[in-house]
MDAnalysis code that builds the backbone (N, CA, C; Angstrom):
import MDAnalysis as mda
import numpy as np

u = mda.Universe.empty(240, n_residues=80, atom_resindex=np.repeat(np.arange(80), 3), trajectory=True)
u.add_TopologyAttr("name", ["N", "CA", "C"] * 80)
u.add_TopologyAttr("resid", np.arange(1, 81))
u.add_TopologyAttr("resname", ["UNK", "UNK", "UNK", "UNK", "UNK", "UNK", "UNK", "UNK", "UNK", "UNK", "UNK", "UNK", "UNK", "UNK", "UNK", "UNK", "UNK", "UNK", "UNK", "UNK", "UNK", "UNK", "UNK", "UNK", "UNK", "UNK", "UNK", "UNK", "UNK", "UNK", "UNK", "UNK", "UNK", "UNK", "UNK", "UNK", "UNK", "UNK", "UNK", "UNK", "UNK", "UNK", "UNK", "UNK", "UNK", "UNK", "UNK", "UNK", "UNK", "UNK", "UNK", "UNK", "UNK", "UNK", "UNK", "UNK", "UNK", "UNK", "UNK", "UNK", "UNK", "UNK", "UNK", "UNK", "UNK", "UNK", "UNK", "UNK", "UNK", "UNK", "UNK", "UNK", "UNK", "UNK", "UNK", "UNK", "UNK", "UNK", "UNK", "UNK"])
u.atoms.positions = np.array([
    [11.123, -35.315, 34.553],
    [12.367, -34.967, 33.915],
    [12.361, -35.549, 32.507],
    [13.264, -34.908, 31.438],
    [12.847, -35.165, 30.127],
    [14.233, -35.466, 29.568],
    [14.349, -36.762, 29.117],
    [16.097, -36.859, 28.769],
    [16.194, -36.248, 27.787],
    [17.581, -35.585, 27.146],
    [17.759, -34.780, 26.222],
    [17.819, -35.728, 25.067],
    [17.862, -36.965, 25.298],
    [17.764, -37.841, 23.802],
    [16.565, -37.594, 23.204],
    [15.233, -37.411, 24.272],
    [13.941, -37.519, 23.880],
    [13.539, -36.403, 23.199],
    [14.488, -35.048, 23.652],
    [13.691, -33.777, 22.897],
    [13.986, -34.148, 21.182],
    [13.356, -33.696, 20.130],
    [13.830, -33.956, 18.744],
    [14.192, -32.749, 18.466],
    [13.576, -31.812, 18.377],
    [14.019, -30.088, 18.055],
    [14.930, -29.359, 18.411],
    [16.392, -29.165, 17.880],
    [17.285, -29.048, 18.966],
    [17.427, -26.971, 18.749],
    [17.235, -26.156, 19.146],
    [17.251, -24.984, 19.237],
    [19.032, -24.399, 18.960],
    [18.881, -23.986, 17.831],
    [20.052, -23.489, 16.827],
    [20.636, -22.422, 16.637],
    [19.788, -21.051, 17.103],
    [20.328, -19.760, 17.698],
    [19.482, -19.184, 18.698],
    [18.827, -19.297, 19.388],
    [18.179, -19.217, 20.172],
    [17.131, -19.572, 21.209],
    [16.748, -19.320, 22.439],
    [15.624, -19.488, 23.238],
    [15.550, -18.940, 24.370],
    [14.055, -19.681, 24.751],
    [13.622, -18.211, 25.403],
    [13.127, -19.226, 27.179],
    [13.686, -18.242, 28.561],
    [13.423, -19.187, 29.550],
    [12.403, -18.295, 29.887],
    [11.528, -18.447, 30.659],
    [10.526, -17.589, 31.615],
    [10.479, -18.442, 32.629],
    [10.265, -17.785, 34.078],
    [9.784, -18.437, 35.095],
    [9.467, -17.009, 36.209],
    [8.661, -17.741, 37.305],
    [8.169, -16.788, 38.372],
    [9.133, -17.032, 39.386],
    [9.808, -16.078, 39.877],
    [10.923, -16.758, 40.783],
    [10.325, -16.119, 42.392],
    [10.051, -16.457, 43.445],
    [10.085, -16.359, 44.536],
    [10.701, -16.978, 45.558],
    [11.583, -16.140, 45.726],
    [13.013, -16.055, 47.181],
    [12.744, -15.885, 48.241],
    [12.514, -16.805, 49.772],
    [12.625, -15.973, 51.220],
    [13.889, -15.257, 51.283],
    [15.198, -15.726, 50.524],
    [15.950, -15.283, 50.860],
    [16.766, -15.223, 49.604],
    [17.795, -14.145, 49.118],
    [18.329, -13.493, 47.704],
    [20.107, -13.659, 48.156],
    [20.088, -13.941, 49.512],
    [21.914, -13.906, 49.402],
    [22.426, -14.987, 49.094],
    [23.358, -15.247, 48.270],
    [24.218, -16.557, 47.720],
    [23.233, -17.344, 46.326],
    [23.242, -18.355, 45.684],
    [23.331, -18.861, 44.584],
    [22.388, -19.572, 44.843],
    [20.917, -19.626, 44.212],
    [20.146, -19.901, 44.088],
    [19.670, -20.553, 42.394],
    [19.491, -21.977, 42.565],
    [19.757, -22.700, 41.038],
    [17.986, -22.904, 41.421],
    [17.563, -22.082, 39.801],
    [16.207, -22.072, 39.358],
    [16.046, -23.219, 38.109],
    [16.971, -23.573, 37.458],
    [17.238, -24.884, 36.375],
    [18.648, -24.932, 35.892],
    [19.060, -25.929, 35.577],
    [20.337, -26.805, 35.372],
    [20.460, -28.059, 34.859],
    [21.035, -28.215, 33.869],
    [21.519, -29.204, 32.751],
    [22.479, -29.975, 33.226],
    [22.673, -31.668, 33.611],
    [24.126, -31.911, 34.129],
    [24.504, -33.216, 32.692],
    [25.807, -32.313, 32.460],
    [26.247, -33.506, 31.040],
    [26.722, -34.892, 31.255],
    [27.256, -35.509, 30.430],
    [27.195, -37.219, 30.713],
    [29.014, -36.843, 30.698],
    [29.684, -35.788, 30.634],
    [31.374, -35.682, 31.191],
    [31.768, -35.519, 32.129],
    [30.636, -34.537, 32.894],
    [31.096, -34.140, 34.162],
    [29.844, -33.764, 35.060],
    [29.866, -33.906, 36.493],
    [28.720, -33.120, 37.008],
    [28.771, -32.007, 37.515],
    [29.726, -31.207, 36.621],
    [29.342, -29.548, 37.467],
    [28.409, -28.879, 36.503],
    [27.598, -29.494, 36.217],
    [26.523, -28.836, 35.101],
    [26.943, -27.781, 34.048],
    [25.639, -27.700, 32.741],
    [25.911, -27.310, 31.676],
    [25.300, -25.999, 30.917],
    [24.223, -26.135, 31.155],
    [23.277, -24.601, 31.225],
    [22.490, -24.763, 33.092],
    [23.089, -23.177, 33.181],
    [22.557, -23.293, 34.741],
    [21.549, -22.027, 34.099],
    [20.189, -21.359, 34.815],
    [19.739, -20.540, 35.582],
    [19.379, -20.368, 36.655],
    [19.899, -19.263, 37.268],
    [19.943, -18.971, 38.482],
    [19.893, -17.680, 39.162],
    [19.573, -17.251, 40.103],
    [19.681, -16.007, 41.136],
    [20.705, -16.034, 41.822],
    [22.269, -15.102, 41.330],
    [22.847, -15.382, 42.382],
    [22.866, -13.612, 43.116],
    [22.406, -13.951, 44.530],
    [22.872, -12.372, 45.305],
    [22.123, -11.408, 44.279],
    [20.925, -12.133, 44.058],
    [19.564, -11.117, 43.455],
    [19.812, -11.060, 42.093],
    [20.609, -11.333, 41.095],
    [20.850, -10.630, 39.901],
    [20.713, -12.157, 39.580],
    [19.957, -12.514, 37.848],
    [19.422, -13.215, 37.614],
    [20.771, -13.607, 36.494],
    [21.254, -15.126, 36.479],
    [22.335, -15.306, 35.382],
    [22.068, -16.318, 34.672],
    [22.681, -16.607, 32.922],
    [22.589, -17.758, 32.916],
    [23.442, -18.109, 32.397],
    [24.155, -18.758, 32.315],
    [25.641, -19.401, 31.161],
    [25.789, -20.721, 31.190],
    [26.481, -21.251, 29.987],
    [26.864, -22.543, 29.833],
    [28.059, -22.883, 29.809],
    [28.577, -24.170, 30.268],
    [30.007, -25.069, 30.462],
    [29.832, -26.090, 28.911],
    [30.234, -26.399, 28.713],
    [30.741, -27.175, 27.626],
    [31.321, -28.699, 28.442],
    [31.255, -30.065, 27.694],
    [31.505, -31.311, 27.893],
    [33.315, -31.061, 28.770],
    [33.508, -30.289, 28.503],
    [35.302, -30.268, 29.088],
    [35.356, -29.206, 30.513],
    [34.127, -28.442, 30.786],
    [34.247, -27.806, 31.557],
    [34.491, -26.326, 30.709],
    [34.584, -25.908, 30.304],
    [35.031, -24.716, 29.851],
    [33.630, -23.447, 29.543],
    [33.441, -22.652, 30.020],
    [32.421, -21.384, 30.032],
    [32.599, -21.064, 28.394],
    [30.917, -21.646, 27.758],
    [30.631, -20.657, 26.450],
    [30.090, -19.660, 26.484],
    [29.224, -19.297, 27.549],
    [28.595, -17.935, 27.789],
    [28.450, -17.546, 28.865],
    [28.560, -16.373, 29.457],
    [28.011, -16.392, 30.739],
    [27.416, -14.859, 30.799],
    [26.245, -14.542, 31.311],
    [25.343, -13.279, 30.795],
    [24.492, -13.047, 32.231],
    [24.333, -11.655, 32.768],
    [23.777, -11.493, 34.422],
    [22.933, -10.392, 33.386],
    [21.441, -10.633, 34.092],
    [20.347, -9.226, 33.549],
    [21.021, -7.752, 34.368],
    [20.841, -7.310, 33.528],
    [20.953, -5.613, 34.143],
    [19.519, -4.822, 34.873],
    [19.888, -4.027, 35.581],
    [18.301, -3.304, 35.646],
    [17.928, -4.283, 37.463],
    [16.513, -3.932, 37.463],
    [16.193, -4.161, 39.137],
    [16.881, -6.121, 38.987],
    [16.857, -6.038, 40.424],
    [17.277, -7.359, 41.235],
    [16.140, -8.321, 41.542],
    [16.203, -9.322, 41.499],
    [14.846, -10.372, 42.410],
    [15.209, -9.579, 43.596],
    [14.236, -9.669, 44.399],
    [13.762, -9.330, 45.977],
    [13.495, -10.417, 46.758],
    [13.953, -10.538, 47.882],
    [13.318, -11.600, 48.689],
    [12.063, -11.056, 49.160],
    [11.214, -12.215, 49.087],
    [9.653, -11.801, 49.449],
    [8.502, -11.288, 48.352],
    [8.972, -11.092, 47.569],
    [8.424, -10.534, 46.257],
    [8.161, -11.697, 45.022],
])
């Protein structure tokens, strides 16, 4: 794990996640990475699979949703 003090480069309009995701199973909320802030622990940038459709959005130090964005187009599959 990499504390966020340690990164130096802090990304200013953009970035980019990739990962290989394999599911036995696609129903309910599946957390693939997640950020938890020093205000609260309901985390801050999540990605995740929820119910096959791939999302990612961020909470802010107060709790409050700055983005929240689901891919369009095919679903993860379980088994695939």
């Amino acid at each position: 794990m990499v504390h966020r003090s340690l990164i130096q480069a802090k990304p200013l309009e953009a970035i980019t996640v990739a990962a290989w995701i394999y599911l036995k199973d696609t129903a309910g909320s599946h957390s693939v990475f997640d950020t938890i802030g020093m205000t609260h622990s309901c985390g801050q940038y999540h990605f995740e699979v929820d119910n096959g459709a791939v999302r990612w959005f961020h909470r802010n130090q107060t709790q409050h949703t700055i983005f929240s964005t689901t891919a369009e187009g095919a679903q993860v599959r379980k088994g695939e």
